[in-house]
C-alpha positions as CSV (number, residue, x, y, z in Angstrom):
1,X,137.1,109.2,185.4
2,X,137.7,110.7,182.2
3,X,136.5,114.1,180.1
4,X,133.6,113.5,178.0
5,X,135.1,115.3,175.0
6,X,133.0,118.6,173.4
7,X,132.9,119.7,169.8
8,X,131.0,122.9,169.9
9,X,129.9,124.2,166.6
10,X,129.8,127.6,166.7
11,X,132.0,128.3,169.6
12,X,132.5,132.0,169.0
13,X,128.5,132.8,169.1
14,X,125.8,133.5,171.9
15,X,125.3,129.7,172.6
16,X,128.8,128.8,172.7
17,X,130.5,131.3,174.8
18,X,128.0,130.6,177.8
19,X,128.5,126.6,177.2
20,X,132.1,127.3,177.7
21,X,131.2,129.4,181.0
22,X,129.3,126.4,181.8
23,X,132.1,124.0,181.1
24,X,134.3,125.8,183.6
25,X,131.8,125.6,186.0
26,X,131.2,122.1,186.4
27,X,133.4,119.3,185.9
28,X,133.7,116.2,183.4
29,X,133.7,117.6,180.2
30,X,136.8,118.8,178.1
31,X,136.4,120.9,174.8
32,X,138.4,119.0,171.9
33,X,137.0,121.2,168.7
34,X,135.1,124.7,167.6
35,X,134.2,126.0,164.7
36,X,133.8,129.9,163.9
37,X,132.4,132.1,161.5
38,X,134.3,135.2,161.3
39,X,135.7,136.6,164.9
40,X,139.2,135.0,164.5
41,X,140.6,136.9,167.2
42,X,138.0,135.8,169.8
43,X,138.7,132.0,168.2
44,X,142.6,132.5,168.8
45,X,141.3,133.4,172.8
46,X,138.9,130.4,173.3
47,X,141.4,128.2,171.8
48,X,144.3,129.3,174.2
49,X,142.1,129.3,177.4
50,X,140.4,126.4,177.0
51,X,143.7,124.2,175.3
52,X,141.4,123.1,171.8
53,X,144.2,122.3,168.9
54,X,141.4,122.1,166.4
55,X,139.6,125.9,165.6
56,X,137.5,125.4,162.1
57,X,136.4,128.5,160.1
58,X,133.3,127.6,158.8
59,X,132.9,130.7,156.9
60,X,134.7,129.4,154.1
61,X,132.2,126.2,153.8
62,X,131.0,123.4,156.7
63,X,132.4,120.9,154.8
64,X,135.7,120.7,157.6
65,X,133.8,120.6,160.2
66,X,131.7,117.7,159.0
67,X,134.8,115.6,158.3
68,X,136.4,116.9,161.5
69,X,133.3,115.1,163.5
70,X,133.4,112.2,161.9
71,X,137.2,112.1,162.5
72,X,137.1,113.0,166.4
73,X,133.7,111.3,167.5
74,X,133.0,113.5,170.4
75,X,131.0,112.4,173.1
76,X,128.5,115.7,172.7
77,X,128.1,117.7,169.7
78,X,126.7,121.0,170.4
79,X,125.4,122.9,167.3
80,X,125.0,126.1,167.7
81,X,124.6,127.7,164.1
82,X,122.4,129.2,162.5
83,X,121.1,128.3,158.9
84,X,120.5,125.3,156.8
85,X,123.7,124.5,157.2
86,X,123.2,123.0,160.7
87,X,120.8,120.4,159.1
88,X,123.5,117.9,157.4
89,X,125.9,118.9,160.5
90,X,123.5,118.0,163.2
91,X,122.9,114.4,160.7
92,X,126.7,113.9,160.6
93,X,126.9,114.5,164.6
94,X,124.2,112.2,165.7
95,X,126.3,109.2,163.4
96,X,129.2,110.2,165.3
97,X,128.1,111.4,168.8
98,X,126.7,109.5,172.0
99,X,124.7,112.9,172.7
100,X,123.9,115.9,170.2
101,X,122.9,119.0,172.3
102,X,120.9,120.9,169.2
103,X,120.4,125.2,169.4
104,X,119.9,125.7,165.7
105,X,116.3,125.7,165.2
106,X,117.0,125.1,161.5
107,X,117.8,121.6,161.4
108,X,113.8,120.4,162.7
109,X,112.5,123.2,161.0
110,X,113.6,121.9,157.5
111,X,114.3,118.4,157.6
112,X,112.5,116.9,161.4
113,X,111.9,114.1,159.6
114,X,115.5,113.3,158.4
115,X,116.8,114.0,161.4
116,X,114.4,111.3,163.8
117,X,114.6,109.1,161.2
118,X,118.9,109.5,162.2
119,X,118.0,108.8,165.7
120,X,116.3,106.0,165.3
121,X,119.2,104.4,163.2
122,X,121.0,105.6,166.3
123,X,121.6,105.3,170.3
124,X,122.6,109.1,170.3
125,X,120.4,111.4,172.5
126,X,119.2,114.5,170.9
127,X,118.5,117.1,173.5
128,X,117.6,120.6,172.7
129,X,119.1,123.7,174.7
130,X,115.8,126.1,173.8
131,X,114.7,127.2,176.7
132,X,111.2,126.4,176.0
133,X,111.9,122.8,174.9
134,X,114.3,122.5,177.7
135,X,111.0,123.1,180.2
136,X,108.7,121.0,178.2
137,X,111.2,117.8,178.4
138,X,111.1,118.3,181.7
139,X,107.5,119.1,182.7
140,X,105.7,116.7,179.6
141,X,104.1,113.6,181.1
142,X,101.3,111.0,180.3
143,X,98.2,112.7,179.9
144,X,99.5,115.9,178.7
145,X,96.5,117.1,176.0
146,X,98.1,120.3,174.7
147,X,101.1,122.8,175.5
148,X,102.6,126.3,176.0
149,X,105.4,128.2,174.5
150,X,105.7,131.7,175.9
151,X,106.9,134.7,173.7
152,X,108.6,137.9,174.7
153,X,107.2,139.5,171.5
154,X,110.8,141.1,170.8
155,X,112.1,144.7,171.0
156,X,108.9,146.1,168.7
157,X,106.6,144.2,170.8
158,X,105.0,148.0,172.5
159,X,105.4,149.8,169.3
160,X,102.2,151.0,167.5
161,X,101.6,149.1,164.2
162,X,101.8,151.7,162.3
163,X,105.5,152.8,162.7
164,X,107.1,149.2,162.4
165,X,107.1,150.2,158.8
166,X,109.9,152.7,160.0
167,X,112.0,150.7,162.4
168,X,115.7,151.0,162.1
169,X,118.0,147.4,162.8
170,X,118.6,149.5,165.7
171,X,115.4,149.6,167.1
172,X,115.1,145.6,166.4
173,X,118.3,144.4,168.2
174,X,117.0,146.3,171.2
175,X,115.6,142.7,172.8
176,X,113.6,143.5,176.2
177,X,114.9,139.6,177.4
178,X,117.2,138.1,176.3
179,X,120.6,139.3,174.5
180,X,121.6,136.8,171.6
181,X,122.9,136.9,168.0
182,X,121.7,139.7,165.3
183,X,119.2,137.0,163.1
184,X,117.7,135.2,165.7
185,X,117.1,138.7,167.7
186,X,115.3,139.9,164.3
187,X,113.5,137.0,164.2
188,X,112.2,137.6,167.7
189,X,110.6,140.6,166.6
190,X,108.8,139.1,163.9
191,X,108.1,136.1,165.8
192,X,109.7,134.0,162.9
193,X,111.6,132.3,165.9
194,X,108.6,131.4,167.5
195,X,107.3,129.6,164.2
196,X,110.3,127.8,164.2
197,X,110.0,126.9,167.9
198,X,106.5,125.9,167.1
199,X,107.8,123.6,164.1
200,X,110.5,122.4,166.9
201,X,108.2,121.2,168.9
202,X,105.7,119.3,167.0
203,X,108.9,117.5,165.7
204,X,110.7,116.8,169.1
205,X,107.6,116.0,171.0
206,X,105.2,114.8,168.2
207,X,102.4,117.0,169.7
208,X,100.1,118.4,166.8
209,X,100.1,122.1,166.3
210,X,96.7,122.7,166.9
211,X,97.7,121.6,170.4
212,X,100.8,123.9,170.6
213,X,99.6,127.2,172.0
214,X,101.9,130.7,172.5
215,X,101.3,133.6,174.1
216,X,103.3,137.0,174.7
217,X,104.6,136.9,178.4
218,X,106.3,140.2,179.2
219,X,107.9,139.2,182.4
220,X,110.1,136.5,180.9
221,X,110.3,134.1,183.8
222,X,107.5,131.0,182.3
223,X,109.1,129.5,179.8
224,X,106.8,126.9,178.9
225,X,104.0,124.7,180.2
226,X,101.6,121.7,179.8
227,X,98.1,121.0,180.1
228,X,97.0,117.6,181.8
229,X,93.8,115.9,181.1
230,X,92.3,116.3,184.3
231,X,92.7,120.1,184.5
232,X,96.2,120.3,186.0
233,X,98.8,122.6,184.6
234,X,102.7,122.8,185.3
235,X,104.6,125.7,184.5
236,X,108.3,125.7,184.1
237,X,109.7,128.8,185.7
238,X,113.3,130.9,186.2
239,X,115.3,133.7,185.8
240,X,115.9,134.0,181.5
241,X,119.5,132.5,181.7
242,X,120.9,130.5,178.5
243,X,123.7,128.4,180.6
244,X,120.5,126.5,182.7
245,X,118.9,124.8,179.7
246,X,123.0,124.4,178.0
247,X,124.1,123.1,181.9
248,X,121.2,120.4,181.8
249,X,121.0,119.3,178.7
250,X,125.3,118.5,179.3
251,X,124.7,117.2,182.3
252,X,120.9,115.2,181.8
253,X,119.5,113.3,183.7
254,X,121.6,115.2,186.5
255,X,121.5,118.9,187.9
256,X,124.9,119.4,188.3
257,X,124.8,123.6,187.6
258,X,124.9,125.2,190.4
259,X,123.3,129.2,190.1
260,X,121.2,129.4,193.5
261,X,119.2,132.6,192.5
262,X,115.2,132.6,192.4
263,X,112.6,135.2,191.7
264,X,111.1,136.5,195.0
265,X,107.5,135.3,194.1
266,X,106.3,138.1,196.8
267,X,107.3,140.5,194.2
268,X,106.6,138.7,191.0
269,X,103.2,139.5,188.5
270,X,102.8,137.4,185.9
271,X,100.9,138.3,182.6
272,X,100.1,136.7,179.1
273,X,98.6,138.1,176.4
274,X,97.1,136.6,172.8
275,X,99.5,137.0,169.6
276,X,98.6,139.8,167.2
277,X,98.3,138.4,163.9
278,X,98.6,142.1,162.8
279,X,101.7,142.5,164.5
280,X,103.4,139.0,163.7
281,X,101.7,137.7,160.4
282,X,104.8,136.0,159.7
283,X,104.5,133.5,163.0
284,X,100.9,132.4,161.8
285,X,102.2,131.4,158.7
286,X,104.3,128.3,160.6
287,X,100.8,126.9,161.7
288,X,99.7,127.0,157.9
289,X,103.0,125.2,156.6
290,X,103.5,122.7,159.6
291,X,102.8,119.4,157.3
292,X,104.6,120.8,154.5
293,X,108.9,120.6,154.9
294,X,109.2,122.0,151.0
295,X,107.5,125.1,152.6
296,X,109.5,124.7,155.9
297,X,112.2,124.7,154.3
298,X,111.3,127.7,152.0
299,X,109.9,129.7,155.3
300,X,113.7,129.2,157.0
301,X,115.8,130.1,153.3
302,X,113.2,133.0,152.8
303,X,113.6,134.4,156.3
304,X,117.1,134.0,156.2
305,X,117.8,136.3,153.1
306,X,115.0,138.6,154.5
307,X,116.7,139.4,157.7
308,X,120.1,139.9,156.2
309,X,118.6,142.1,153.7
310,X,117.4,144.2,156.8
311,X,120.0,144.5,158.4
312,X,122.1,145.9,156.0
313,X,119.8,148.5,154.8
314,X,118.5,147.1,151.9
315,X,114.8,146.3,153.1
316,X,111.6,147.1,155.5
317,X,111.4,145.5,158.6
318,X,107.8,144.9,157.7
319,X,109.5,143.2,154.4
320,X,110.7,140.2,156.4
321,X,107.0,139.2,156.4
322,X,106.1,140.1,152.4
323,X,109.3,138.2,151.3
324,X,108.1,135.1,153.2
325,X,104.7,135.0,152.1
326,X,105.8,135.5,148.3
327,X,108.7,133.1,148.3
328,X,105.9,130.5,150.1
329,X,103.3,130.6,147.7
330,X,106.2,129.6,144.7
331,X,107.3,126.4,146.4
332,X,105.5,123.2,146.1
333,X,106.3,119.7,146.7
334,X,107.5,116.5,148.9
335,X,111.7,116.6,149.3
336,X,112.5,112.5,149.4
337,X,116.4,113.5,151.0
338,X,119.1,116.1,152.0
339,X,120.0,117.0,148.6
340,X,116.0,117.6,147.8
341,X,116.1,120.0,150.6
342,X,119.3,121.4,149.6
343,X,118.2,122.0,146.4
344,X,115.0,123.6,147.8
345,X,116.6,126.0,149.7
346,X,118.7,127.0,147.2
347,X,115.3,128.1,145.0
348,X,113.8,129.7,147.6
349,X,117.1,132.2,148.5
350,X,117.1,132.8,144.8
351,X,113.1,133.4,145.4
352,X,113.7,135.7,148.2
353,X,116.3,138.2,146.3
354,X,113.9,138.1,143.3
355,X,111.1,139.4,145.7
356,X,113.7,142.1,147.5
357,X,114.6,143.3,143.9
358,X,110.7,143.9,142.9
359,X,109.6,145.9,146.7
């Protein structure tokens, strides 16, 4: 039987690298392209392990890559990028792809609408790799009346809120669960990831917000849930391990990942706890915008030059939140396309350094 070929998009990061492990694990699948941003030498590796002629820097513009899967038509596409930029990507992918396995939050967040409206053009599968939306396409059913997405709060998450003010990017890329890229660890401290995971949601399960709750769960193991109509709940549990949701979303409907390890329930406590609105005012601000993609997309661009401001020294970590909110309340209305979108995140980056220039 033959390989069902792979283009991975964004083969050097977090998501990537444990695909690959999970590529080598199980068989059927054969890696034909990867794009990178910047770690060339770990590129050169990938590309001589795994025998891929075509390694795309994407740092220089996506434009390649684009072309590259409409040239190749992959069986799967797996975007794994973060940015706007995986928006007309994942659009290109599911024209060209039998099955897009999506990890950049980005593309729903800004443009959920373009993108089903793609699908249903379309007999490609979409299947998201989130752990949380991995769970809920496996536990939703008939009858479910609202949901779950659990949170780990992020490395700040047992800091008092008066010294977030003062937190270094050290402190912040200190995540207490799982261990993933810079941005999207940043955003797990401001729960900016959750509000896109929210967003996600309502977009890939057209399940109202007001019927999406979240809560803070320490131990990491529930990663979502649902609640039934006649009182039932189902929680999806495991070990916080990225290659399970990547392994079945490859492999779906089959379980063909083999791991065999399971938390002794004997010794296992589980807690949740409310979000803070103190603590995360930025996460809130996703329920408020939910109808809106002008402001969705202004809310992704916004956060994006936020958190690199951050990083590099440049900002407060309790900035992120103020350069949101400011960029949010400039942007008003209804994008029609991709280039409306484009455009609109383009206004609201400019937005954002005009806010970081004025703090």
């Amino acid at each position: 039987m033959d390989k069902r070929t792979v283009v991975i998009v964004g083969i050097t990061g977090s998501i990537g690298t444990q695909a690959l492990e999970v590529i080598q694990k199980i068989n059927g699948f054969q890696v034909i392209a990867g794009t990178y941003h910047s770690n060339q030498k770990l590129a050169e590796q990938i590309a001589n392990k795994f025998k891929i002629d075509k390694m795309i820097r994407t740092s220089e513009g996506y434009d390649e890559i684009i072309s590259q899967i409409e040239k190749l038509r992959p069986d799967i596409t797996i975007v794994a990028i973060p940015g706007f930029a995986s928006l007309p990507i994942t659009l290109k992918a599911i024209e060209n792809s039998n099955r897009v396995l999506l990890a950049s939050k980005e593309a729903l967040v800004c443009g959920g609408w373009l993108v089903k409206n793609a699908l249903k053009n379309s007999s490609t599968e979409l299947l998201p790799v989130d752990s949380e939306h991995s769970a809920l396409m496996q536990l939703l059913e008939d009858g479910t009346e609202k949901i779950l997405l659990t949170c780990s709060g992020g490395a700040l998450r047992d800091w008092n809120i008066d010294g977030l003010h003062d937190a270094k990017p050290t402190d912040v890329l200190r995540h207490p669960v799982w261990n993933m890229g810079h941005k999207i660890t940043v955003d797990s401290a401001t729960m900016v990831n959750k509000g896109f995971e929210v967003l996600e949601a309502y977009e890939l399960f057209n399940i109202d917000v007001s019927k999406i709750e979240v809560l803070l769960h320490k131990e990491g193991l529930i990663h979502a849930g649902v609640f039934l109509k006649d009182g039932t709940m189902k929680l999806h549990m495991g070990f916080p391990d990225m290659k399970v949701p990547i392994a079945y979303a490859l492999t779906y409907p089959k379980r063909d990942y083999s791991k065999m390890e399971w938390p002794d329930l004997s010794l296992v406590n589980l807690s949740f706890y409310p979000v803070d609105a103190k603590r995360y005012p930025a996460f809130f601000l996703a329920y408020e915008i939910a109808k809106d993609y002008a402001k969705r997309t202004a809310y992704n661009a916004a956060d994006e030059v936020a958190v690199e401001s951050f990083l590099s020294g440049k900002i407060k970590f309790t900035d992120i939140n103020k350069v949101i909110e400011r960029v949010l309340e400039k942007i008003d209305g209804t994008p029609r396309d991709l280039s409306d979108l484009t455009q609109l995140d383009k206004l609201a980056r400019r937005l954002a350094l005009e806010v970081i220039e004025c703090l």
